[in-house]
C-alpha positions, 0 to 999 in steps of 0.5 A, a space after each residue: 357688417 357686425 351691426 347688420 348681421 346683428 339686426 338680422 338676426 334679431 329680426 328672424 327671431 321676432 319673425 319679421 321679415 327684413 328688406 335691404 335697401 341700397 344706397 348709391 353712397 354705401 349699404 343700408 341695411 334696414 330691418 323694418 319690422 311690422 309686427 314689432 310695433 304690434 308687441 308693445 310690453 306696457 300694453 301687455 301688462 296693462 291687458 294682464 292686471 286691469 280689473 276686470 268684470 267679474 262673472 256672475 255665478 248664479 247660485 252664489 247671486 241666489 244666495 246672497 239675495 236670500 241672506 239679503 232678504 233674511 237681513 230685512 226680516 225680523 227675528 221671529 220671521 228669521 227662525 221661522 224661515 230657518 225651523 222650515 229649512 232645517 226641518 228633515 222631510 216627512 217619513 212615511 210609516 211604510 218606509 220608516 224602518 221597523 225598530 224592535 226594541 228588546 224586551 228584558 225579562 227582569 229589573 233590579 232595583 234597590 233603595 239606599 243606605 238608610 239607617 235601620 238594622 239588617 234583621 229588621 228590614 230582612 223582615 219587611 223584605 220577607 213580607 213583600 217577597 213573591 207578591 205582585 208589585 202592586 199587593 207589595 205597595 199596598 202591604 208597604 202602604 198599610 204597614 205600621 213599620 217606620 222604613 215601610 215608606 222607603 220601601 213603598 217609593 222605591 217599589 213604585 220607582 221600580 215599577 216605573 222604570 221597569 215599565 218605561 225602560 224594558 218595555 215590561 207589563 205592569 199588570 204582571 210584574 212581581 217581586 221574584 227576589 228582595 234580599 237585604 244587604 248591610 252597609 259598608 260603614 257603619 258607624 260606631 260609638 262609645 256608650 258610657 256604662 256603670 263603674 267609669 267603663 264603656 262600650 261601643 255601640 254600633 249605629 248599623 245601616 242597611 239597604 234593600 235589593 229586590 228583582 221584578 219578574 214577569 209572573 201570574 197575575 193574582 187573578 191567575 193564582 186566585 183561579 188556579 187555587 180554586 182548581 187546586 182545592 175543586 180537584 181535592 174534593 172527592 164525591 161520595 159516589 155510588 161508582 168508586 173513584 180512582 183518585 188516591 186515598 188522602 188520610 187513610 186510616 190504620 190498617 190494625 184498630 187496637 
C-alpha cells in the first residue's frame, strides 16, 4: 500500500491521471502516466544548448559589407572614402553664427636684451616716439645707429602682430609710447689700470618697449597743420578783425 500511495502521489504531482486496474489474484495499482513520456531531460537539454541560426541584424550586415568593400579598395581610395565620411556638412552663411571678434585699442610690444647702453638706445626711442609706425621703420631704416636694425625688425614685428591678432588698422597705428628698460644682469669685468691696480667695468644691456595706438594718420596731421598756420594769418583789411592781437608792441616807446 506504501508503494501505492507512493505512485499516487508522484502521478498528482507530474499531473497525470492514474487508473487502477484490479486483478482476480491481488490489486494492481498501476500508474500510467502519458505525459510523462512527453518530458524527457536529455531532449530538454539538447533543445537549450544546440546551436542555433543566428538572427541577422540588418545594420551590423551593412556595416560589414562596407568594411568588406573597404578592405578590397586601395589606399588612396580608403582615404578618400573616409575624407567623405568625416567631412561635416556645408554651412550656409545665413545660418552660420555671426562671431564678433574684439578689437583691441593698443599693442605692446618690446625687443630683447641686447648689448647697448640705456642712454643710447633712450635716444633711438626719443626719435621714433609719436611718430606713425611707418615714418618710424623709415627713421629706423636710414639711421646711421648700430642697434637701429633691431629697432626696425622689432617695429615691423609689432606692426604684424598688431594687424593680425587685435584686428587693428595699420594705416593708423602709431607709436604712442617707446621707453627704455636696462637689463637685469649686467655684466661685469675688472680692467687693468696704470701702478698694478684695476677697475671693474660694467658691459651694460638694455631693451626697448614701445605701445602702438590707433591715431592720425600723417595725412591728417599734415591737414590739420596747414589749418592751424591758415587760421594764424590775419589780412590787412579795411574792417577790423576780431582776433586777438599776436606780439603787440609796448604801450610807452621810451
Amino acid at each position: 500500500m506504501q508503494s501505492v500511495a507512493r505512485q499516487v502521489r508522484c502521478a498528482s504531482h507530474l499531473g497525470t491521471p492514474v487508473q487502477f486496474r484490479i486483478t482476480s489474484s491481488r490489486i494492481q495499482w498501476q500508474c500510467q502516466q502519458r505525459a510523462a513520456s512527453s518530458y524527457n531531460p536529455l531532449q530538454w537539454i539538447q533543445e537549450k544548448f544546440a546551436p542555433k541560426a543566428r538572427k541577422v541584424d540588418p545594420v551590423e550586415e551593412k556595416k560589414r559589407g562596407e568594411q568588406e568593400t573597404q578592405g578590397q579598395q586601395s589606399v588612396f581610395e580608403a582615404a578618400v572614402s573616409r575624407e567623405k565620411e568625416g567631412r561635416p556638412k556645408a554651412i550656409s552663411a545665413e545660418s552660420a553664427p555671426t562671431v564678433l571678434k574684439k578689437k583691441a585699442t593698443q599693442h605692446k610690444y618690446s625687443t630683447a636684451n641686447f648689448k647697448i647702453s640705456h642712454r643710447k638706445l633712450n635716444m633711438i626711442g626719443r626719435q621714433i616716439s609719436g611718430k606713425p609706425i611707418d615714418h618710424a621703420i623709415v627713421q629706423m631704416q636710414f639711421s646711421e645707429k648700430r642697434a637701429t636694425n633691431r629697432i626696425k625688425s622689432m617695429l615691423a614685428t609689432a606692426k604684424l602682430h598688431a594687424t593680425v591678432y587685435k584686428n587693428m588698422n595699420p594705416s593708423k597705428l602709431v607709436v604712442s609710447e617707446a621707453w627704455v628698460t636696462k637689463g637685469p644682469k649686467q655684466l661685469k669685468r675688472l680692467e687693468p689700470r696704470g701702478r698694478g691696480k684695476f677697475g671693474i667695468r660694467v658691459h651694460p644691456d638694455s631693451r626697448m618697449h614701445v605701445i602702438l595706438r590707433e591715431g592720425k594718420t600723417f595725412e591728417q596731421l599734415k591737414k590739420e597743420q596747414r589749418e592751424r598756420r591758415l587760421r594764424r594769418i590775419v589780412s590787412a583789411g579795411l574792417v577790423r578783425e576780431d582776433v586777438p592781437l599776436r606780439n603787440p608792441a609796448r604801450t610807452w616807446q621810451w
